[in-house]
C-alpha positions, 0 to 999 in steps of 0.5 A: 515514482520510485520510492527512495531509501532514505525512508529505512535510513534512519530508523531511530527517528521518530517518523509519522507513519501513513495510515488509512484505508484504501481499496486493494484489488483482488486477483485470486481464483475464487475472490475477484473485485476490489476490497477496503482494507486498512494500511499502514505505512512504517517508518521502516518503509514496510507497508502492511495491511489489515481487513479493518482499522481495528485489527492495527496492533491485535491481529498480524497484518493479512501482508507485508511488503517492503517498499524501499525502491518500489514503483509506484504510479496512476494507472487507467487501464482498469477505467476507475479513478485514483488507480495506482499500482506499485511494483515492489522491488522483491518479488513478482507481485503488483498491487492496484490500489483505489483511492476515494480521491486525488489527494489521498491517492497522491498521499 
């Protein structure tokens, strides 16, 4: 799946944004592993991400990505359920989310 651009089309429309918690993998020299962190989707079609709920809207997001023409789709190959990663269009980054469940993963 590819996200579209009609998501930033129309930026004074009054959209829901998408939020929740899912588990972001973590690739770095010191940190390995998965890590629950909350995110937002925004009508703009940028996907942010902070350590907790409460951070929304008082801290600065830990990243921002834009998603407009991004890949997005399951992934098996780390042997867990509701995997999907997502290859945004900039840069050279792809993220592997966990969802808790098919239907959040699909959302």
């Amino acid at each position: 799946m590819v996200v579209g651009s009609d998501i930033s089309r129309y930026p004074n429309t009054p959209r829901p944004t998408c939020r929740g918690y899912l588990h972001k993998r973590t690739q770095s020299a010191i940190l390995k592993g998965w890590r629950k962190r909350w995110f937002v989707l925004k009508h703009n079609g940028y996907l942010q991400y902070y350590k907790h709920k409460k951070d929304e809207g008082k801290c600065r997001p830990l990243e921002v990505t834009k998603l407009e023409g991004a890949e997005i789709g399951v992934d098996t190959s780390l042997g867990k359920p509701f995997v999907f990663k997502c290859i945004p269009q900039s840069g050279n980054r792809i993220f592997y989310f966990c969802a808790t469940s098919n239907q959040e993963m699909k959302r």
